[in-house]
N, C-alpha and C positions, 0 to 999 in steps of 0.2 A: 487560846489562840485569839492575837486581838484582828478585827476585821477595820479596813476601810472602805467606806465606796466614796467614787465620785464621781462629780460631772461637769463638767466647764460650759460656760457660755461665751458666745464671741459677737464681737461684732465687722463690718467691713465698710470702716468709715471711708475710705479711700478710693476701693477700688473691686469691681464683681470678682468675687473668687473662681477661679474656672474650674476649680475640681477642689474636694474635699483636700488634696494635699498639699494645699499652693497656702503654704503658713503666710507668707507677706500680706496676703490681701485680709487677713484676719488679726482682729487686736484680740485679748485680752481681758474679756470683761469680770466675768464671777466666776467661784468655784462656790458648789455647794459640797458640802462633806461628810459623812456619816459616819459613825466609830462606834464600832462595839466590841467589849472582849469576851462574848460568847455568856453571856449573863450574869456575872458577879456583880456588875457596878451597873449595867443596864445600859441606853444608848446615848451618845451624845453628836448633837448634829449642830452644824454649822453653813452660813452661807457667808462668802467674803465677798464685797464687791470692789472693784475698782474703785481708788481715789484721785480723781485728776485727770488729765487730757491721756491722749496716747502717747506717749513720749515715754523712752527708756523705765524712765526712774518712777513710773509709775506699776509701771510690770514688773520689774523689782520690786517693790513695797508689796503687788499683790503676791507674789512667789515667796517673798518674803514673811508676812502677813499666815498664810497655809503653812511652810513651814514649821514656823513658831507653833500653829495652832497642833501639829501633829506631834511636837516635841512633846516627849513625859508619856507618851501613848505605846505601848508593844506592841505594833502593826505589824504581820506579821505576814497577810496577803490583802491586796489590793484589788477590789471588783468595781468594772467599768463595764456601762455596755455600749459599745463599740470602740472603745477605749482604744484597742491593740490601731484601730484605723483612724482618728481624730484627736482626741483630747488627750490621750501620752504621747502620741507625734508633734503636736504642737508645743504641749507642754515642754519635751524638750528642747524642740527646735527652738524656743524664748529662750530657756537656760542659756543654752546654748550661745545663742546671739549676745545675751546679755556676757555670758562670758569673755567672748572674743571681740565688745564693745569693750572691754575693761571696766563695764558697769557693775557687774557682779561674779568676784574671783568666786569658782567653787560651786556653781549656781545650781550645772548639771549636776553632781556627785551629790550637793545636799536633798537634789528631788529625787533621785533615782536611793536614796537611803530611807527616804519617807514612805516611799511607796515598793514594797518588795513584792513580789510572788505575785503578779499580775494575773489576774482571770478575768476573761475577757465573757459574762454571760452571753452576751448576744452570741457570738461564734459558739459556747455551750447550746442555748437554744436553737442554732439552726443544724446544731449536729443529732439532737433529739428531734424535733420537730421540723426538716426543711423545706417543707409545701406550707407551713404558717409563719417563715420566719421572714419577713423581704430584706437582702441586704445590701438595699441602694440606701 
């Protein structure tokens, strides 16, 4: 069973975000990635960064870019921690956007194929441990 994790970085060149779900006031910056298919081949990790200003068609290249890099892989579940609440919401929300920019036909359905069977650790760990777990 192949594994991936990840995790996104953002930035808010524009404008204060007022709450974790307010996608507009957040770009795009990195995605770091890590693969593994449970030890036949061992791990292989990656960090993608943004190429170029904020502007569409650089969100695509890094949506793009990820992708590409998860192609040829049997991913099979997806681990984020706090994933279910920031970085697949946004993630898609760009898809998304870039979609119905007619920047990038298909944007959503190619991320949501790269990334299946979502587990979300952080909501794992505060259901075992939720006096250690903070989830602001």
């Amino acid at each position: 069973m192949g594994t991936l994790a990840i995790d996104i970085e953002t930035a808010s060149p524009f404008e204060e975000p007022s709450g974790s779900g307010d996608t507009d006031a957040y770009e795009w910056l990195s995605i770091a990635a890590a693969y593994t298919d449970d030890g036949t081949v061992g791990s292989e990790t990656t960090v993608i960064f943004r190429n170029g200003g904020w502007e569409r068609e650089h969100t695509t290249d890094l949506l793009n870019r990820f992708i590409e890099w998860c192609q040829g892989r049997t991913i099979e579940r997806t681990l984020t921690y706090y994933g279910s609440r920031f970085d697949l919401v946004h993630m898609g929300r760009w898809a998304h956007d870039l979609e119905q920019a007619g920047v990038r036909p298909g944007a959503y359905a190619d991320l949501a194929r790269v990334l299946p069977q979502h587990i979300d650790i952080a909501l794992a760990a505060a259901d075992q441990h939720p006096d250690a777990v903070n989830e602001n």
